[in-house]
mmJSON file of the N, C-alpha and C atoms, coordinates in Angstrom:
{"data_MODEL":{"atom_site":{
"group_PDB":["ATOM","ATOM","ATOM","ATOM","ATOM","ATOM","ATOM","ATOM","ATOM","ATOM","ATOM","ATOM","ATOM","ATOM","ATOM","ATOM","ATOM","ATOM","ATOM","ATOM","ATOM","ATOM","ATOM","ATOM","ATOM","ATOM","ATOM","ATOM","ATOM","ATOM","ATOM","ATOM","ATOM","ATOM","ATOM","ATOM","ATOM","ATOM","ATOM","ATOM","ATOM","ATOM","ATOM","ATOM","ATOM","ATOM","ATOM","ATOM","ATOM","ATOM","ATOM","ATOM","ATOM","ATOM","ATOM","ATOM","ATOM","ATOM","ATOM","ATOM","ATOM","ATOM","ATOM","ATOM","ATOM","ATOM","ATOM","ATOM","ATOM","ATOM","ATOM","ATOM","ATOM","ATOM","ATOM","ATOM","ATOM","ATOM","ATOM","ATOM","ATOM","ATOM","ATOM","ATOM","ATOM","ATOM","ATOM","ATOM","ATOM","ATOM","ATOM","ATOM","ATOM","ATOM","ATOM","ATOM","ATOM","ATOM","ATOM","ATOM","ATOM","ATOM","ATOM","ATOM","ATOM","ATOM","ATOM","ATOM","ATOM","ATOM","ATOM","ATOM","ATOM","ATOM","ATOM","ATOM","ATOM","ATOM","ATOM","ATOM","ATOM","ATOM","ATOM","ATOM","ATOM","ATOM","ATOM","ATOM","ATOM","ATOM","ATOM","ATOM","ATOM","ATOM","ATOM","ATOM","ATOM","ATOM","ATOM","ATOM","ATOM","ATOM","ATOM","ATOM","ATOM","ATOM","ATOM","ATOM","ATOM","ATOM","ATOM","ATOM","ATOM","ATOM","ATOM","ATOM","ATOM","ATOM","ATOM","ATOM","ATOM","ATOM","ATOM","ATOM","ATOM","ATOM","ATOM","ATOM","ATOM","ATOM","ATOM","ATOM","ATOM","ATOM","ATOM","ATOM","ATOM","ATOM","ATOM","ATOM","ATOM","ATOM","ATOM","ATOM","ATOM","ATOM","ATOM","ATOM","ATOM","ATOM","ATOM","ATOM","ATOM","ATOM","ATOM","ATOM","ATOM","ATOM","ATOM","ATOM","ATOM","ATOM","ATOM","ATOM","ATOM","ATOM","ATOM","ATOM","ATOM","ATOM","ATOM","ATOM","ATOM","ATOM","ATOM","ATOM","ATOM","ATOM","ATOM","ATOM","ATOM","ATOM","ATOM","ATOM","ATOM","ATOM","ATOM","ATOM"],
"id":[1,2,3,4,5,6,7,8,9,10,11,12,13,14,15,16,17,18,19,20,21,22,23,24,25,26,27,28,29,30,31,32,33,34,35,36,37,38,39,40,41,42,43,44,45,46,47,48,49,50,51,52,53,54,55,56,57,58,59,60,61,62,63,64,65,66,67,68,69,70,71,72,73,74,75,76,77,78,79,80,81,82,83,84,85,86,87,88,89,90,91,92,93,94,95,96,97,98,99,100,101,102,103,104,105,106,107,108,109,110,111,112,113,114,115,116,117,118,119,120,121,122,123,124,125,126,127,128,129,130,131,132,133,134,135,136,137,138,139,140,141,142,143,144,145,146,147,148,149,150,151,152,153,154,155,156,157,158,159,160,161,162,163,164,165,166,167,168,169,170,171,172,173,174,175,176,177,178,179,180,181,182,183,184,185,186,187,188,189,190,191,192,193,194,195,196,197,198,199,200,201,202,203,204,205,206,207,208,209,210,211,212,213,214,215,216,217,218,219,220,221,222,223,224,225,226,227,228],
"type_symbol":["N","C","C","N","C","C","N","C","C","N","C","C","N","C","C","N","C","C","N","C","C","N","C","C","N","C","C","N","C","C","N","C","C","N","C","C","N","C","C","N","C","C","N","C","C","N","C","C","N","C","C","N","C","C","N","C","C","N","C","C","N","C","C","N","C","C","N","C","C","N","C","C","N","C","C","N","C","C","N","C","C","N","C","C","N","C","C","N","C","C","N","C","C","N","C","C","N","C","C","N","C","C","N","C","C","N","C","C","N","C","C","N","C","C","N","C","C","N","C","C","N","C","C","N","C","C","N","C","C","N","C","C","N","C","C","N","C","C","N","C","C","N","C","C","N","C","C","N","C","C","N","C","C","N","C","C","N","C","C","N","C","C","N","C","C","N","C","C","N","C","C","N","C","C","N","C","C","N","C","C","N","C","C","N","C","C","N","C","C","N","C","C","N","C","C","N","C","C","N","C","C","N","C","C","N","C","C","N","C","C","N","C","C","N","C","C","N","C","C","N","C","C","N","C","C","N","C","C"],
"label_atom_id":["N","CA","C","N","CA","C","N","CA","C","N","CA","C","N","CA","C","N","CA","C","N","CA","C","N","CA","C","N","CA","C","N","CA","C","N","CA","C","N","CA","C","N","CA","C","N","CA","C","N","CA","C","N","CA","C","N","CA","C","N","CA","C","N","CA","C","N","CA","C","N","CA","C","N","CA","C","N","CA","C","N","CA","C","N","CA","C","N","CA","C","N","CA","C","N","CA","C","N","CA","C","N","CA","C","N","CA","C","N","CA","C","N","CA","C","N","CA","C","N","CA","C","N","CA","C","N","CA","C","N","CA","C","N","CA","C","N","CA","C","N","CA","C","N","CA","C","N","CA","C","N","CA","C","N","CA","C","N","CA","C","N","CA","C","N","CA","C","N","CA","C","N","CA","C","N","CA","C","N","CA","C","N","CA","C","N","CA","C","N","CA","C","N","CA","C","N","CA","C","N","CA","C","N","CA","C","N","CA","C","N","CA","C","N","CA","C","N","CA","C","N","CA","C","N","CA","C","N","CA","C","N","CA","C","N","CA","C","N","CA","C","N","CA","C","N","CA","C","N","CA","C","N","CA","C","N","CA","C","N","CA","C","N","CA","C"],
"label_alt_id":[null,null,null,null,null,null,null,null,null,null,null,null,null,null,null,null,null,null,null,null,null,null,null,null,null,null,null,null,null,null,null,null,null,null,null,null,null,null,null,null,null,null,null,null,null,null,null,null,null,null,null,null,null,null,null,null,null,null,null,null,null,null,null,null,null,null,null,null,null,null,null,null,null,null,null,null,null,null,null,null,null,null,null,null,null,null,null,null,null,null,null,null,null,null,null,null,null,null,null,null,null,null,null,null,null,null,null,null,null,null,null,null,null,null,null,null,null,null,null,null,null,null,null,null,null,null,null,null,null,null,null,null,null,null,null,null,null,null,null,null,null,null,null,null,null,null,null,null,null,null,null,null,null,null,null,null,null,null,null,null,null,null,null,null,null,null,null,null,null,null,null,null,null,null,null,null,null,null,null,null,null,null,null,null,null,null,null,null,null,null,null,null,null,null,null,null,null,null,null,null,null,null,null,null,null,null,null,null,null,null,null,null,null,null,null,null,null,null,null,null,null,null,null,null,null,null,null,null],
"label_comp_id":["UNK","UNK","UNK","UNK","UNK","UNK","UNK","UNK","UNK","UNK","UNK","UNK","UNK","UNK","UNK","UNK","UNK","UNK","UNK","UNK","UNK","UNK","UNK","UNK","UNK","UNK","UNK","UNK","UNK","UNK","UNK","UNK","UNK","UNK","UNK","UNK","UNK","UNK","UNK","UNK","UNK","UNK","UNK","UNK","UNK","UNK","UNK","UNK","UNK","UNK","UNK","UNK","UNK","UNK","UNK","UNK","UNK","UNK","UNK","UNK","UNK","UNK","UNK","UNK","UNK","UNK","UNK","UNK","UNK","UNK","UNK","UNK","UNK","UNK","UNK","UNK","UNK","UNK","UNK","UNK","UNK","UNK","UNK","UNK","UNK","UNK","UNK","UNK","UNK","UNK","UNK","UNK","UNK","UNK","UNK","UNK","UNK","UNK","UNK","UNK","UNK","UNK","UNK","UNK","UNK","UNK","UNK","UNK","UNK","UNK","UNK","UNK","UNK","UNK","UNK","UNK","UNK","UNK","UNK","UNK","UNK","UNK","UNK","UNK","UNK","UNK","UNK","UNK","UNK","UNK","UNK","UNK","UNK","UNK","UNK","UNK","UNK","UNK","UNK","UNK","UNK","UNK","UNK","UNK","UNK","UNK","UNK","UNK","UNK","UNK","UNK","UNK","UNK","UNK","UNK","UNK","UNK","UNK","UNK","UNK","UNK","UNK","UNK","UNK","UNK","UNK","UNK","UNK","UNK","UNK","UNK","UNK","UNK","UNK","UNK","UNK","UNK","UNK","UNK","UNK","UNK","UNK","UNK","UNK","UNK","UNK","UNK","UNK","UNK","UNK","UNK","UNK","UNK","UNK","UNK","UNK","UNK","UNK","UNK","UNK","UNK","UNK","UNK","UNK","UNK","UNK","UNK","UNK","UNK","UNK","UNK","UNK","UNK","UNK","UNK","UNK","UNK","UNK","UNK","UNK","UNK","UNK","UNK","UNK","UNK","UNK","UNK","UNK"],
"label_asym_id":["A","A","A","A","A","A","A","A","A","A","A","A","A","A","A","A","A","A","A","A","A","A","A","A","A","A","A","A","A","A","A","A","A","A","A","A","A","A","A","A","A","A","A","A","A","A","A","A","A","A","A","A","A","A","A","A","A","A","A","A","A","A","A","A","A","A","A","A","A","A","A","A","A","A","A","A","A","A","A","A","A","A","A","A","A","A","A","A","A","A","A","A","A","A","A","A","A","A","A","A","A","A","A","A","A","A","A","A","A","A","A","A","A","A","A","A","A","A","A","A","A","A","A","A","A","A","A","A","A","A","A","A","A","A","A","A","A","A","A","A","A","A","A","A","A","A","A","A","A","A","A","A","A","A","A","A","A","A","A","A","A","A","A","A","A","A","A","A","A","A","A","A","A","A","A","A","A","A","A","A","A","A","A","A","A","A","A","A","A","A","A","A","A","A","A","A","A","A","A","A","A","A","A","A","A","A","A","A","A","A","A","A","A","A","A","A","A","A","A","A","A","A","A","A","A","A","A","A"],
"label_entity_id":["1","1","1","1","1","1","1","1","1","1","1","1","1","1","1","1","1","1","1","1","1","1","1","1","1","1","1","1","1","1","1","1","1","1","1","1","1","1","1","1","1","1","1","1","1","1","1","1","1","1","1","1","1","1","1","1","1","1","1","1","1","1","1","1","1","1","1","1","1","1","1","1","1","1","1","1","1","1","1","1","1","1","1","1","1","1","1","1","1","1","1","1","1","1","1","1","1","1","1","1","1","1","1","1","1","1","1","1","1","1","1","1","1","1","1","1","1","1","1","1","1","1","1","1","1","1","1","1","1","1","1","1","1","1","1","1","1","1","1","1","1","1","1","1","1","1","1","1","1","1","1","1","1","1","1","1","1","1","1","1","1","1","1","1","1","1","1","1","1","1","1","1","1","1","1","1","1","1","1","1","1","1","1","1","1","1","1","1","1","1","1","1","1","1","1","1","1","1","1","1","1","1","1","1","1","1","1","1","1","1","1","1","1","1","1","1","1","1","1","1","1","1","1","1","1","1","1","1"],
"label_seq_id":[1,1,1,2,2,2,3,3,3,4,4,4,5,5,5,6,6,6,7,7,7,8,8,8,9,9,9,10,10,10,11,11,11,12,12,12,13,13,13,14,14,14,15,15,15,16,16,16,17,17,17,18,18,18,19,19,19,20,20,20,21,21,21,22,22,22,23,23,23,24,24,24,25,25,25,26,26,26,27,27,27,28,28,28,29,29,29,30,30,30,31,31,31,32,32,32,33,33,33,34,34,34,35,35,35,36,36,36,37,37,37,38,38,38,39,39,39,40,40,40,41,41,41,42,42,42,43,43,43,44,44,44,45,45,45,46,46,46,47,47,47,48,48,48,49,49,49,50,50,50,51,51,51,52,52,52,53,53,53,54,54,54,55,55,55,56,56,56,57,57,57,58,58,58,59,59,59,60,60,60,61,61,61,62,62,62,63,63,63,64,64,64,65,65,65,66,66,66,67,67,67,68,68,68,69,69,69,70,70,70,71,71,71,72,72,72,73,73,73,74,74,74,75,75,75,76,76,76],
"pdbx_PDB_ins_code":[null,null,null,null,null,null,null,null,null,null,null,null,null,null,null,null,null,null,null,null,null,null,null,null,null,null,null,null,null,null,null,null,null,null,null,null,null,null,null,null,null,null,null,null,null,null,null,null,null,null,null,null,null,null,null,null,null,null,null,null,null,null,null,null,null,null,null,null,null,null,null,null,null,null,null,null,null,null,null,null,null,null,null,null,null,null,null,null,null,null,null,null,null,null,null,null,null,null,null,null,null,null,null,null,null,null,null,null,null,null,null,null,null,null,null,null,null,null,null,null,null,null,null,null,null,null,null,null,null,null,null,null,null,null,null,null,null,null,null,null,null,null,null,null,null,null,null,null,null,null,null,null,null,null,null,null,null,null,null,null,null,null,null,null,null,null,null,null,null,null,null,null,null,null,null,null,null,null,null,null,null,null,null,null,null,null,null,null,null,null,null,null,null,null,null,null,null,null,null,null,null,null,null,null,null,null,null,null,null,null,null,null,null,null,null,null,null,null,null,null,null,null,null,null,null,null,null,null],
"Cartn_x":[3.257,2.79,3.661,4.162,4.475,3.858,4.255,3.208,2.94,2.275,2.06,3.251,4.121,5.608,6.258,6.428,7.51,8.485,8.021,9.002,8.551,9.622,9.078,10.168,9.847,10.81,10.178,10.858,10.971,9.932,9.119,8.369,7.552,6.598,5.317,5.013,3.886,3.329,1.889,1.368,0.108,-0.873,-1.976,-2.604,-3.874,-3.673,-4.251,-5.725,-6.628,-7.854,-8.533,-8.344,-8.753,-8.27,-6.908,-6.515,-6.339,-7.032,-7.361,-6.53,-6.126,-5.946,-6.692,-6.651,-7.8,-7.369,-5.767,-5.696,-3.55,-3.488,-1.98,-1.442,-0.286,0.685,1.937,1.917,3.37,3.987,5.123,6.033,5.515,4.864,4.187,5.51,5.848,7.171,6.633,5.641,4.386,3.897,3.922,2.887,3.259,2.044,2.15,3.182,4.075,5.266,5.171,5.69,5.671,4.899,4.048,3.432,3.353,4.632,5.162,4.343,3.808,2.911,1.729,1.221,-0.352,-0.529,-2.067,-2.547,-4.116,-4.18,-5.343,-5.997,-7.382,-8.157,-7.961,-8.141,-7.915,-9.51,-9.069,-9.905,-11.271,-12.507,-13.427,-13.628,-12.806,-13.588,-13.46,-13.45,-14.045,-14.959,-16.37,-17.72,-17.948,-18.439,-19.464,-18.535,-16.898,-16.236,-15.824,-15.595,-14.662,-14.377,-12.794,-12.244,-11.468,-10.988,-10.101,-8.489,-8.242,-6.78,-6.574,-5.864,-4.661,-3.268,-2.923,-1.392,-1.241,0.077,0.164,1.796,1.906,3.703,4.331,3.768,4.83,4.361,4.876,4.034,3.451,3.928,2.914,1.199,1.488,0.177,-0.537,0.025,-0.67,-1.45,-0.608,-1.123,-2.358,-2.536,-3.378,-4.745,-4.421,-5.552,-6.158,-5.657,-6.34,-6.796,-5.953,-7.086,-8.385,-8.532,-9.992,-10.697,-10.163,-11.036,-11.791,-10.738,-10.421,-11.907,-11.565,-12.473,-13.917,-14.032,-15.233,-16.221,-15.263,-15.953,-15.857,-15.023,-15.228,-14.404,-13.659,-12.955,-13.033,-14.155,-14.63,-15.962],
"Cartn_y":[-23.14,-24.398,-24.765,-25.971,-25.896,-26.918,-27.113,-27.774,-28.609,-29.85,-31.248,-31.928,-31.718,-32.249,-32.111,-31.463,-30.666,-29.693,-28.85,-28.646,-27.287,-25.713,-24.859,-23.642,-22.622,-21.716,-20.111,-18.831,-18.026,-17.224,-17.39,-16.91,-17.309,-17.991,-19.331,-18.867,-18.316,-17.947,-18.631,-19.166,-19.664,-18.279,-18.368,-17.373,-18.11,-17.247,-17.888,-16.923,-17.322,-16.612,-17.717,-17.02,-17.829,-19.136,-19.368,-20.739,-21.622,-21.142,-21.933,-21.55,-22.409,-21.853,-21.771,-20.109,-19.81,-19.754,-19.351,-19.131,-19.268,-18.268,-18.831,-17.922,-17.478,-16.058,-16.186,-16.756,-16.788,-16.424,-16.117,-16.085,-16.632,-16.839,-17.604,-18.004,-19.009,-19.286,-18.847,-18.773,-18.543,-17.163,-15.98,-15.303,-14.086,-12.985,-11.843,-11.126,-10.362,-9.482,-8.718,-8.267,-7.284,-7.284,-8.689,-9.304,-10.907,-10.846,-11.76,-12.452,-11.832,-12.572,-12.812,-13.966,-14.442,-14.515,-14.462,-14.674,-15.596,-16.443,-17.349,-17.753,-17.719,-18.534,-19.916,-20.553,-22.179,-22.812,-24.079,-24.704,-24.646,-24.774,-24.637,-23.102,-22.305,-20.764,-20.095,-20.498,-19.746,-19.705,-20.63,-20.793,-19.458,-19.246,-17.776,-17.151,-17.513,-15.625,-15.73,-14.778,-14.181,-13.636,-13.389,-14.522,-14.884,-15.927,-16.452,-16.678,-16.2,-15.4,-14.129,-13.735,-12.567,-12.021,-11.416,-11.554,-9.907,-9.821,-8.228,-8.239,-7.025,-6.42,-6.879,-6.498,-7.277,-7.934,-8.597,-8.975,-8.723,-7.573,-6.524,-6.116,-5.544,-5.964,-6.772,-8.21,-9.378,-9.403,-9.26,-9.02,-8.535,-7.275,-6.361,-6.935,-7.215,-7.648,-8.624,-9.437,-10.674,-10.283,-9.175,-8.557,-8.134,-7.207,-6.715,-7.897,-8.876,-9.91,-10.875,-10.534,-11.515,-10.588,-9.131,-7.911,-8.024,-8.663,-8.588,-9.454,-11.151,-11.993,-13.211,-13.076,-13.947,-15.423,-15.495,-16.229,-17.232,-17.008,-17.155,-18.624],
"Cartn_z":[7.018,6.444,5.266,5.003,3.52,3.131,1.887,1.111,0.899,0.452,0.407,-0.242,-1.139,-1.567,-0.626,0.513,1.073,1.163,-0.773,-1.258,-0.62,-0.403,-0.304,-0.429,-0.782,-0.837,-0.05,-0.625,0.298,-1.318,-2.009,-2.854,-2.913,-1.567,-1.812,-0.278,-0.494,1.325,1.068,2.039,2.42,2.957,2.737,3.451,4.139,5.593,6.406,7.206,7.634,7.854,9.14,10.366,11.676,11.404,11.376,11.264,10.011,8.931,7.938,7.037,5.559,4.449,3.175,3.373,2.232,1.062,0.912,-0.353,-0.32,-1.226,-2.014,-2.246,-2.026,-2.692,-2.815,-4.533,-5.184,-5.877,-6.5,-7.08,-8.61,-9.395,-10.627,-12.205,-12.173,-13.063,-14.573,-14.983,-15.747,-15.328,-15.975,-15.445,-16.512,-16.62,-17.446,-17.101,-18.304,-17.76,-16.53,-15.624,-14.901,-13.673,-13.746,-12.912,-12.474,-11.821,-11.253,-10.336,-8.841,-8.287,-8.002,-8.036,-8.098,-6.577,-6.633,-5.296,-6.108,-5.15,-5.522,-4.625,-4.515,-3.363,-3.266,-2.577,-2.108,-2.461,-2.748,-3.248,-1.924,-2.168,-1.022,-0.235,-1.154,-0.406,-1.932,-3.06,-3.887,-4.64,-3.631,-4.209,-4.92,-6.208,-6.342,-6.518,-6.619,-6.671,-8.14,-8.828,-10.291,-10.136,-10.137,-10.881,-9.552,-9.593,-8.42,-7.962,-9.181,-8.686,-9.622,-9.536,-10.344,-9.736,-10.356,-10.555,-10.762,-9.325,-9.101,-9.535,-9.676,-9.886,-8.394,-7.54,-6.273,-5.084,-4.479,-3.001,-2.348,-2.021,-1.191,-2.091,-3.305,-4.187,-3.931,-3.923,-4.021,-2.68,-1.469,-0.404,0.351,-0.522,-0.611,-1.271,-2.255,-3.163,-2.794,-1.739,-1.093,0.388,0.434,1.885,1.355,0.929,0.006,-0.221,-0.64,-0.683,0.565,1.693,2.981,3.785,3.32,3.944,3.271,2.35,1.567,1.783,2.757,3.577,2.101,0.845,-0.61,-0.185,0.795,1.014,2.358,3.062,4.386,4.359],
"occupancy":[1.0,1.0,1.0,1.0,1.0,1.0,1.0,1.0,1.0,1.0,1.0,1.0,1.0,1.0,1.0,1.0,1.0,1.0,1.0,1.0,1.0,1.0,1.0,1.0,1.0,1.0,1.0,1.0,1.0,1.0,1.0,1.0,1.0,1.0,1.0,1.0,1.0,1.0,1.0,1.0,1.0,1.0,1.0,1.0,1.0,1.0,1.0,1.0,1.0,1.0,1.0,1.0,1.0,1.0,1.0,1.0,1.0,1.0,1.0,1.0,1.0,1.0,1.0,1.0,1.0,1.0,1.0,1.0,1.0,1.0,1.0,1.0,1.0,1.0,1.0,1.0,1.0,1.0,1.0,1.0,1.0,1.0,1.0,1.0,1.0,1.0,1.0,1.0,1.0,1.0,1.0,1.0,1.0,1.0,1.0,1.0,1.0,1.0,1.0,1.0,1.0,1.0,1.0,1.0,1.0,1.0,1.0,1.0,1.0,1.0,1.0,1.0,1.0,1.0,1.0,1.0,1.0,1.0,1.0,1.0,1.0,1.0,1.0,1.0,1.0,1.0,1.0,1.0,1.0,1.0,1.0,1.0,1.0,1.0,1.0,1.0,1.0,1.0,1.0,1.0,1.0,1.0,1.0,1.0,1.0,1.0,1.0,1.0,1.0,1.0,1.0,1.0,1.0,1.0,1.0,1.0,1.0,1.0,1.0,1.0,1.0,1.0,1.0,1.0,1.0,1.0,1.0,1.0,1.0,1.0,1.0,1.0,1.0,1.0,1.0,1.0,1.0,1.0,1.0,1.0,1.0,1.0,1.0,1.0,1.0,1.0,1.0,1.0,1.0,1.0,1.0,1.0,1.0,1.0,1.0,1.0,1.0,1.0,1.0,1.0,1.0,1.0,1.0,1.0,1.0,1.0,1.0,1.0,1.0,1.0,1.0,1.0,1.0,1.0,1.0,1.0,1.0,1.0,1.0,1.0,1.0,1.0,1.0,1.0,1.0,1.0,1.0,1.0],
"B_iso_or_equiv":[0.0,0.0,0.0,0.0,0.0,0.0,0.0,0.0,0.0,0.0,0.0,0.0,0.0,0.0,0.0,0.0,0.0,0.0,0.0,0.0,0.0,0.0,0.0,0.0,0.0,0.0,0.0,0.0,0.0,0.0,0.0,0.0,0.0,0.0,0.0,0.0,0.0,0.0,0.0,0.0,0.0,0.0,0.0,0.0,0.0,0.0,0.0,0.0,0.0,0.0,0.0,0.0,0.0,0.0,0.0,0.0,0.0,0.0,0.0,0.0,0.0,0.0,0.0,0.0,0.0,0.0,0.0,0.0,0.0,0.0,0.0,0.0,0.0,0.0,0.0,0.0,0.0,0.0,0.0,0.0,0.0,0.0,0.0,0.0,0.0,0.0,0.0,0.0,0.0,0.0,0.0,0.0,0.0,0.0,0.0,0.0,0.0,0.0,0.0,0.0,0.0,0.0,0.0,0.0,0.0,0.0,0.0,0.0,0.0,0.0,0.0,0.0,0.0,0.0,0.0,0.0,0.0,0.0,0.0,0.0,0.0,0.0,0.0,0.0,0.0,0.0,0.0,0.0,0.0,0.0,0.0,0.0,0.0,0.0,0.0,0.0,0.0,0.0,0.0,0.0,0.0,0.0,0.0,0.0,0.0,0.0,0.0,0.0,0.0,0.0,0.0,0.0,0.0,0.0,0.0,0.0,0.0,0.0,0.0,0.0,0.0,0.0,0.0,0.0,0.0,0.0,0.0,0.0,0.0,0.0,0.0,0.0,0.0,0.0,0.0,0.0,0.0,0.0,0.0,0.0,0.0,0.0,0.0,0.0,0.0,0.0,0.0,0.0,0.0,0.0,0.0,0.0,0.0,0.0,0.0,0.0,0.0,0.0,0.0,0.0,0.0,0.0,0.0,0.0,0.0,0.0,0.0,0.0,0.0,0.0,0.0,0.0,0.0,0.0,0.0,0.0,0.0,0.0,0.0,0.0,0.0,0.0,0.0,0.0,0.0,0.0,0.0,0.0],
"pdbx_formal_charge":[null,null,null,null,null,null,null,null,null,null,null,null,null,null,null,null,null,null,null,null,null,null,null,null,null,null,null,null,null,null,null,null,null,null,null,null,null,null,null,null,null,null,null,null,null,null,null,null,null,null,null,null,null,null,null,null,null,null,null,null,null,null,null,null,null,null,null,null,null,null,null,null,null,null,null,null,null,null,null,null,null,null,null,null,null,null,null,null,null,null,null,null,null,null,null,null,null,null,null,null,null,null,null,null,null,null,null,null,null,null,null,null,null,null,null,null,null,null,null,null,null,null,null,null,null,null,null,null,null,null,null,null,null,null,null,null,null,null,null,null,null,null,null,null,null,null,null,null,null,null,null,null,null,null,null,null,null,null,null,null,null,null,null,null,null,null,null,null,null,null,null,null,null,null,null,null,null,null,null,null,null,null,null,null,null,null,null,null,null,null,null,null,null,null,null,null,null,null,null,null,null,null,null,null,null,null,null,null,null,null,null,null,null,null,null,null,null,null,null,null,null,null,null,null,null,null,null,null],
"auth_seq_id":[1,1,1,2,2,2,3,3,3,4,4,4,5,5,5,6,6,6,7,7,7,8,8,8,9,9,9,10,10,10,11,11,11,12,12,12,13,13,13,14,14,14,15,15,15,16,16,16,17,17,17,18,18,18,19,19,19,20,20,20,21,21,21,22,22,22,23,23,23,24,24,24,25,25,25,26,26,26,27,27,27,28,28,28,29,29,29,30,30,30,31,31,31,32,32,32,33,33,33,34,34,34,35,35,35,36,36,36,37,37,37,38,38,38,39,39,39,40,40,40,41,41,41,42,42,42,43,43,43,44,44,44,45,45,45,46,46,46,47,47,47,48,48,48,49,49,49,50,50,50,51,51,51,52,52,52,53,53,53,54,54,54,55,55,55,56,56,56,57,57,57,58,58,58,59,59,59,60,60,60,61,61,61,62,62,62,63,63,63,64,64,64,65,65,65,66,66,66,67,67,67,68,68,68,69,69,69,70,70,70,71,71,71,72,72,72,73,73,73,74,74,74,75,75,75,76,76,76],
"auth_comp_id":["UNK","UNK","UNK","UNK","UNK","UNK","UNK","UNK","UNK","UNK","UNK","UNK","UNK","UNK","UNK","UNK","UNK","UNK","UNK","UNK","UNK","UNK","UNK","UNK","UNK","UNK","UNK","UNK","UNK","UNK","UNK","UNK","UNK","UNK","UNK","UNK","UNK","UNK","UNK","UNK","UNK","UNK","UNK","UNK","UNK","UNK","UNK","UNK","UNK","UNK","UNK","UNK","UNK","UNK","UNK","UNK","UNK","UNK","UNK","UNK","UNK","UNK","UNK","UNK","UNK","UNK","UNK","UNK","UNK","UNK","UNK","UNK","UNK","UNK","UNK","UNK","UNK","UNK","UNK","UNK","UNK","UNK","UNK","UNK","UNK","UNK","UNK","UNK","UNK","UNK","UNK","UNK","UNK","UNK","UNK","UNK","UNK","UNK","UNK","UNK","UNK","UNK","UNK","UNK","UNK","UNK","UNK","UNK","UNK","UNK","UNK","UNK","UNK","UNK","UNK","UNK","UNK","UNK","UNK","UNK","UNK","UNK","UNK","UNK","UNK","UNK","UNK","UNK","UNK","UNK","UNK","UNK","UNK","UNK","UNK","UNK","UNK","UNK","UNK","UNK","UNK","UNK","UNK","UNK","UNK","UNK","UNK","UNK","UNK","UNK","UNK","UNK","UNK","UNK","UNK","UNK","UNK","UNK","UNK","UNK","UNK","UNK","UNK","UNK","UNK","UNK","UNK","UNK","UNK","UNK","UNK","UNK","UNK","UNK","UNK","UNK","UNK","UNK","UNK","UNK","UNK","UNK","UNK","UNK","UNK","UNK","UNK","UNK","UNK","UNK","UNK","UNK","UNK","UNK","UNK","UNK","UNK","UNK","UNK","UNK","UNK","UNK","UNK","UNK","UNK","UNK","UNK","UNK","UNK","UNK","UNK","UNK","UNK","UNK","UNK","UNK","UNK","UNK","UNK","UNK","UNK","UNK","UNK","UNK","UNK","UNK","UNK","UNK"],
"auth_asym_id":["A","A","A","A","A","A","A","A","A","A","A","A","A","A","A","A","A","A","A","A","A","A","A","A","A","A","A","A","A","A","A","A","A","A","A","A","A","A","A","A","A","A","A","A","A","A","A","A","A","A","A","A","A","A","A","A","A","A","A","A","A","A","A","A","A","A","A","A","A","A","A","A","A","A","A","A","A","A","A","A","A","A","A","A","A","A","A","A","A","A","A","A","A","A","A","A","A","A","A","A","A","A","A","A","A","A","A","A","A","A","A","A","A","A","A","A","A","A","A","A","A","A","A","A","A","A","A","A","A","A","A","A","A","A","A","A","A","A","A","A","A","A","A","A","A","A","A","A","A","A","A","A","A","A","A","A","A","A","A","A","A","A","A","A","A","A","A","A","A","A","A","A","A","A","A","A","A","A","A","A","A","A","A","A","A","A","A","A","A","A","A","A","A","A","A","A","A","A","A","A","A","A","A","A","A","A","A","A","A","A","A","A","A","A","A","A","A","A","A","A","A","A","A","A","A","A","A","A"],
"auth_atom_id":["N","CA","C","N","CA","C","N","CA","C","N","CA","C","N","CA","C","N","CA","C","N","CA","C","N","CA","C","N","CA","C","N","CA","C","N","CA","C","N","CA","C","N","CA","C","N","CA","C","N","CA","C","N","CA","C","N","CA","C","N","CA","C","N","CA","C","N","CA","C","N","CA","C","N","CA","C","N","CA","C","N","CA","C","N","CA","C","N","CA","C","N","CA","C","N","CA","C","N","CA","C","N","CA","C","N","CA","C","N","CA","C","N","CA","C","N","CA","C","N","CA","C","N","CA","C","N","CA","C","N","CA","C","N","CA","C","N","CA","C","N","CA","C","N","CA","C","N","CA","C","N","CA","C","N","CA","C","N","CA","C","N","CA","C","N","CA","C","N","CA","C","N","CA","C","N","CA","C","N","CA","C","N","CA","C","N","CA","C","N","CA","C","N","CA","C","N","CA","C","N","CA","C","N","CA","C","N","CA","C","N","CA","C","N","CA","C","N","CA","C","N","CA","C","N","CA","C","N","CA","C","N","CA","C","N","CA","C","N","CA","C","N","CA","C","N","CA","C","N","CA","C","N","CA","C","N","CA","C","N","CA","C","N","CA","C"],
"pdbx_PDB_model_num":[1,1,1,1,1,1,1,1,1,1,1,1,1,1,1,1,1,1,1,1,1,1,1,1,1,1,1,1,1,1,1,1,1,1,1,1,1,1,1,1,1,1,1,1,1,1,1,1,1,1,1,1,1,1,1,1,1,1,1,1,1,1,1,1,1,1,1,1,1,1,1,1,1,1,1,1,1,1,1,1,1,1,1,1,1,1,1,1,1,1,1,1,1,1,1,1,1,1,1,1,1,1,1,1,1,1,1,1,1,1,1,1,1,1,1,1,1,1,1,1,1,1,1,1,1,1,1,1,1,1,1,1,1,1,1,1,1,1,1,1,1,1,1,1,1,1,1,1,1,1,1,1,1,1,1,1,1,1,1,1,1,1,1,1,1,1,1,1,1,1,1,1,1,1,1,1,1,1,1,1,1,1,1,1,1,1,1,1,1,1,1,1,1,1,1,1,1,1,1,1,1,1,1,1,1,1,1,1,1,1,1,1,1,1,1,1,1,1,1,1,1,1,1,1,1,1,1,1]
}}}
């Protein structure tokens, strides 16, 4: 998918759950040292959750941390 500008690069993944997009995993130009990428729920699946993003040391992190969430049903 890319994104509503069109604009898109190779540090900006969509995350997807039976078709949909639930959430976001990027690269953050902004973000705490050493923790470069965010992962964030999408607007409309983060009724009820805290907090709704954070920000891991690498992709794969980020990855992770939004499965646990994907597994937990917070994003559904």
């Amino acid at each position: 998918m890319s994104r509503p500008s069109g604009e898109w690069n190779g540090d900006d993944f969509d995350v997807l759950a039976d078709g949909a997009v639930v959430g976001r995993i990027m690269k953050a130009m902004a973000a705490p040292e050493g923790s470069p990428w965010l992962c964030t729920l999408a607007f409309g699946h983060h009724e009820d959750c805290t907090p709704t993003h954070r920000y891991e040391a690498t992709r794969e992190a980020a990855m992770a941390a939004f499965g646990k969430k994907l597994a937990a049903g917070v994003a559904q």
